[in-house]
Short mmCIF file of the C-alpha atoms (twelve columns), coordinates in Angstrom:
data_MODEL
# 
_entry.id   MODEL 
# 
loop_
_atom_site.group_PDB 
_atom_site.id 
_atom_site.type_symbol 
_atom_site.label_atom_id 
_atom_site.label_alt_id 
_atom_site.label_comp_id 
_atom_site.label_asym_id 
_atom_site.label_seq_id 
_atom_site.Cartn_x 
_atom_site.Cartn_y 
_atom_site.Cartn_z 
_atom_site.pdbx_PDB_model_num 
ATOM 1  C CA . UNK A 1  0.000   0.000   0.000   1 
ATOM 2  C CA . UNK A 2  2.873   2.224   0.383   1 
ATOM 3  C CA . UNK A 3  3.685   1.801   -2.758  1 
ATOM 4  C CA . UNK A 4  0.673   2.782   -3.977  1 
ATOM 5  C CA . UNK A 5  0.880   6.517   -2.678  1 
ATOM 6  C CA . UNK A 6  1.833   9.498   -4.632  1 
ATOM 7  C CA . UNK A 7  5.017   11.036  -3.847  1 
ATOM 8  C CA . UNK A 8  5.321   13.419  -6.410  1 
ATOM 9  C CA . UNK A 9  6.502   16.683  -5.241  1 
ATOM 10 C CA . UNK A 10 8.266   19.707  -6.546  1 
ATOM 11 C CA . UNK A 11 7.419   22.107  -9.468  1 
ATOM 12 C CA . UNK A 12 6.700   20.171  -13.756 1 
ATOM 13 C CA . UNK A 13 5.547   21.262  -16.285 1 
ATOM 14 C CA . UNK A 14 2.713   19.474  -17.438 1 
ATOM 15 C CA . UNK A 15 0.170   20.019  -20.098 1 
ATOM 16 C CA . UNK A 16 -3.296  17.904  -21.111 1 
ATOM 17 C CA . UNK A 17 -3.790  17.037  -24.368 1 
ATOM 18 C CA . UNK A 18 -2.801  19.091  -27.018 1 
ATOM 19 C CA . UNK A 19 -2.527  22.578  -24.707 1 
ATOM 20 C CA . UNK A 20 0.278   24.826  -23.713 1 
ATOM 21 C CA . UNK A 21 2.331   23.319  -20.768 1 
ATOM 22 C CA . UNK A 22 1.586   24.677  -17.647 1 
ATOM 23 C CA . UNK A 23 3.872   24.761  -14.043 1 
ATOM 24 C CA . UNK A 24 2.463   22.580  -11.254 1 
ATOM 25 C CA . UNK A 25 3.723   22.507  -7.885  1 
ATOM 26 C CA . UNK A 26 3.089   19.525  -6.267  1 
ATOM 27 C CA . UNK A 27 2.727   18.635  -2.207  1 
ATOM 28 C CA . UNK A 28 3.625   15.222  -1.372  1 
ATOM 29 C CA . UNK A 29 2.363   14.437  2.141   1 
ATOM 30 C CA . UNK A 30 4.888   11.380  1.801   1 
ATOM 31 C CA . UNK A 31 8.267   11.570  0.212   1 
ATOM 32 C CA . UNK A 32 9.323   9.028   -1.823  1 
ATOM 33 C CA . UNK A 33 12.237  8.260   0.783   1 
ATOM 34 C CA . UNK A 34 10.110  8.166   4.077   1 
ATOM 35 C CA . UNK A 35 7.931   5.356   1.882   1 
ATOM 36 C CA . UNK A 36 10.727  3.330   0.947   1 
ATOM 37 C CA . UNK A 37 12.647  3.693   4.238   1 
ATOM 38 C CA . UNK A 38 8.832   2.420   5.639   1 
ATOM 39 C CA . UNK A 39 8.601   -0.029  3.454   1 
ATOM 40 C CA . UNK A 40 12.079  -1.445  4.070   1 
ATOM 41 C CA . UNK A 41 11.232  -1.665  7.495   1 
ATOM 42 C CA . UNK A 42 7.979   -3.467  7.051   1 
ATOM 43 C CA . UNK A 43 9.770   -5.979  5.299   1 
ATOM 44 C CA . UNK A 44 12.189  -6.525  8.006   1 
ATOM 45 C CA . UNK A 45 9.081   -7.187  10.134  1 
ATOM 46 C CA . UNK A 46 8.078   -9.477  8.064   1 
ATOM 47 C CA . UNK A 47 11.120  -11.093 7.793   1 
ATOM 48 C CA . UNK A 48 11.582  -11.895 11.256  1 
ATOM 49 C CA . UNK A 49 7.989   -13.460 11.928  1 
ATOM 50 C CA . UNK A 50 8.309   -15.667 8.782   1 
ATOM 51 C CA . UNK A 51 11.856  -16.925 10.528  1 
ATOM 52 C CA . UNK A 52 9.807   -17.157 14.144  1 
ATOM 53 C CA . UNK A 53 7.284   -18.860 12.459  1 
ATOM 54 C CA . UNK A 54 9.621   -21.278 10.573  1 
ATOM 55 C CA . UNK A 55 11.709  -21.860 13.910  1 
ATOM 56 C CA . UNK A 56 7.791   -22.890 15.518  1 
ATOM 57 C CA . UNK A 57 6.969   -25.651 12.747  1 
ATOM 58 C CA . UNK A 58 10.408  -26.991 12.470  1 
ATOM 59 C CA . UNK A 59 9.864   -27.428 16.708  1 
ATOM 60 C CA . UNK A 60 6.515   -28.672 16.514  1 
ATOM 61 C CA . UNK A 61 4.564   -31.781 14.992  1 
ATOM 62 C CA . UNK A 62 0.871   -32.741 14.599  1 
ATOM 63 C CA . UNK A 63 0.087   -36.073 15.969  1 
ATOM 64 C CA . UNK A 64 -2.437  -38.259 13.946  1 
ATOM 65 C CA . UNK A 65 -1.950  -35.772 11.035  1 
ATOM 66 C CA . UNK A 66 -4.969  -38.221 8.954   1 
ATOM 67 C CA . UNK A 67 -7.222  -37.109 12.099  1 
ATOM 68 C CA . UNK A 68 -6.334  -33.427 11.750  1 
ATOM 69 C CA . UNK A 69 -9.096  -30.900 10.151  1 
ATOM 70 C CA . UNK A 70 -10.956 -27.776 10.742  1 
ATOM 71 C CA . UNK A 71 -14.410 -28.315 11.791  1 
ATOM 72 C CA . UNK A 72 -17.538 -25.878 11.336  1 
ATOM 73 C CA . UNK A 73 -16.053 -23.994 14.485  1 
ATOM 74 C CA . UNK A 74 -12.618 -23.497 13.504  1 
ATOM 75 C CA . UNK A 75 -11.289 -25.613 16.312  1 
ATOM 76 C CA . UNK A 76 -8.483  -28.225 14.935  1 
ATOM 77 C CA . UNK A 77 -8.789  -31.588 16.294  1 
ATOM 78 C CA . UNK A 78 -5.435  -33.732 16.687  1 
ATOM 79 C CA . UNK A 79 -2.794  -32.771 18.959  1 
ATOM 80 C CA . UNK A 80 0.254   -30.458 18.031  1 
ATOM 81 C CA . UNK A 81 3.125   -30.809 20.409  1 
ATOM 82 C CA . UNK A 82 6.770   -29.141 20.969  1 
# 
């Protein structure tokens, strides 16, 4: 989603269709920078939960794994242990 935003920002010269160009100024409320630096971050996040989560299933095994399913409720039957 961050990369979504606009971070345009400064002065261009732009022009629609076939008209004279005109100066814009534009405002970013994000700068391109403060987005990546964000987004560089987020992935580091990211990062470290997928290794957490990685350490957790190489640690842990489902018992009776043929027995294990979601029913209606959500709740998994079979036993996960450490």
């Amino acid at each position: 989603m961050l990369k979504a935003i606009p971070t345009k920002h400064g002065k261009f010269l732009e022009s629609e269709g076939f008209s004279q160009p005109k100066e814009v100024e534009y405002v970013a409320q994000v700068r391109q920078a403060d987005a990546d630096a964000q987004v560089a971050e987020l992935e580091g996040q990211i990062s470290q939960l997928q290794d957490e989560l990685d350490r957790f299933n190489e640690q842990c095994q489902i018992s009776n794994a043929s027995d294990f399913s979601l029913n209606g409720g959500g709740v998994a039957r079979g036993a996960i242990t450490a």
